[in-house]
C-alpha angles and dihedrals in degrees: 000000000000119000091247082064097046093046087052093048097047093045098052088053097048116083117218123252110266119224091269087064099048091046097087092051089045093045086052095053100048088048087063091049091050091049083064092070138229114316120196121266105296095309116172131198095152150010082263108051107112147025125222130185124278117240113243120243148137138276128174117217108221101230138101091289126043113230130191120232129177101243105222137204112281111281089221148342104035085288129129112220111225106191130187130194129191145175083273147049113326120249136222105276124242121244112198115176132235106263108165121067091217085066084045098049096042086061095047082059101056098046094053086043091059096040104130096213117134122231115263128241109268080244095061129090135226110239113198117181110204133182114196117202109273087062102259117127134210135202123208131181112188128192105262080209094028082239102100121060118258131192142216129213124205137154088271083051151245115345121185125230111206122214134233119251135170085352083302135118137196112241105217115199083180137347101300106001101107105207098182135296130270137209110270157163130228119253111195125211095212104052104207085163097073128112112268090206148062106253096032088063088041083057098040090046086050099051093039095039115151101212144018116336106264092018107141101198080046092062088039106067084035082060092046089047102065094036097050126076094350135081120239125188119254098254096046096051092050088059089047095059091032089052095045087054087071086061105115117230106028120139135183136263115208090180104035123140137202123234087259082062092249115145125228140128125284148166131236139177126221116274116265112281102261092037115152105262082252105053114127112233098232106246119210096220116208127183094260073222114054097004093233116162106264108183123256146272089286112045131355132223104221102163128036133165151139112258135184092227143027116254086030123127124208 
């Protein structure tokens, strides 16, 4: 017998681990991300800021013997490591990249699901420094309750967000200059009321999709609304990128590049049928590392955490 027919026989005889079984190795692991420490809430200087979890998986190790190991996230570059042992001498591994955007975005969610951050006072707000392509940056603090006013700074200035009280908002004609107030609702920075689960976001992006039913660009800037500038739980976050893997039609990017210039990796859908010719598909940028949400082709968050005031930088 050849050593192929005796891994696929083996294989097919040996019953993969349950969850139970995996749970030690995956206990081990998240205890060495919690030694680390708290980080702040997803703030990025650099491609290399922070660490997520790794999403567990399997990998067979061609040999005599078949042997279990937990498949991790890529270590870098957007690459899974496949590695084989044997009685004998080792040989190179083999990198194979990560090609399908299900297998990306799968990763995006662990490591959300595993970000230590701790949830923000209802008082707080959500800062978010962006810079968009053409070099110009913008600051936003954003009521972590949608209660409290926020503000946005741009080159043309600062511009207030009022908040929502009592079911009442403040009318600026300009900064400063209260016309009135107007009927409102409050629209929270840090969205504590979202499904925690797959089917349950399917179910909320359906029902609060901004476009055509099916539309897949449609989705996609549904998906980028409630990631950027804003603050969702884990868990939540988790469900978003799990549940925008089921989009038909998207694709990866092994190049791709936010609007700061930063590489990662990142998925995109085709343009909606009728686009100009010169229409830019929008690209998700992740760092190809940690799998952290970058930003996209178009603009980059490269600064994000929770603060007591608006105006005020960590």
């Amino acid at each position: 017998m050849d050593d192929l027919q005796l891994v696929r026989e083996l294989g097919d005889e040996t019953p993969l681990p349950d969850q139970a079984a995996l749970a030690p190795a995956r206990a081990v692991f998240l205890a060495g991300i919690a030694e680390r420490g708290p980080v702040r809430l997803r703030k990025r200087r650099s491609r290399y800021t922070l660490v997520g979890a790794s999403v567990v998986g399997l990998a067979a190790a061609v040999a005599a013997t078949i042997t279990l190991l937990p498949s991790g996230r890529p270590p870098s570059g957007g690459q899974a490591v496949a590695t084989s042992t044997s009685s004998q001498a080792s040989s190179p591994a083999e990198v194979t990249p990560v090609l399908d955007a299900v297998r990306l975005l799968g990763y995006a969610a662990e490591t959300a699901r595993t970000d230590p951050s701790a949830p923000p006072r209802p008082d707080q707000f959500v800062y978010t420094r962006s810079k968009l392509g053409d070099g110009a940056e913008r600051e936003i603090w954003l009521s972590v309750d949608g209660t409290r006013d926020g503000l946005l700074r741009d080159p043309g200035g600062d511009i207030p967000l009022p908040g929502c009280e009592n079911g009442q908002r403040d009318v600026f004609k300009v900064p400063g200059q209260v016309l009135g107030t107007e009927l409102c609702e409050p629209r929270p920075a840090y969205r504590s009321d979202l499904p925690t689960d797959v089917d349950g976001m399917l179910a909320y992006l359906d029902a609060n999709a901004s476009g055509a039913p099916g539309s897949v660009n449609a989705r996609g800037k549904d998906v980028l609304a409630l990631v950027q500038e804003a603050y969702l739980p884990q868990q939540t976050r988790a469900a978003l990128y799990e549940a925008a893997a089921r989009v038909p039609g998207l694709s990866v990017v092994q190049d791709a590049k936010d609007g700061a210039g930063r590489p990662g990796i990142g998925i995109t859908w085709p343009t909606p049928a009728g686009s100009s010719p010169d229409a830019k598909p929008v690209v998700i940028v992740f760092d190809a590392t940690t799998f952290e949400l970058l930003g996209t082709n178009f603009d980059a968050t490269v600064e994000q955490a929770v603060v007591d005031q608006a105006g005020q930088r960590p």
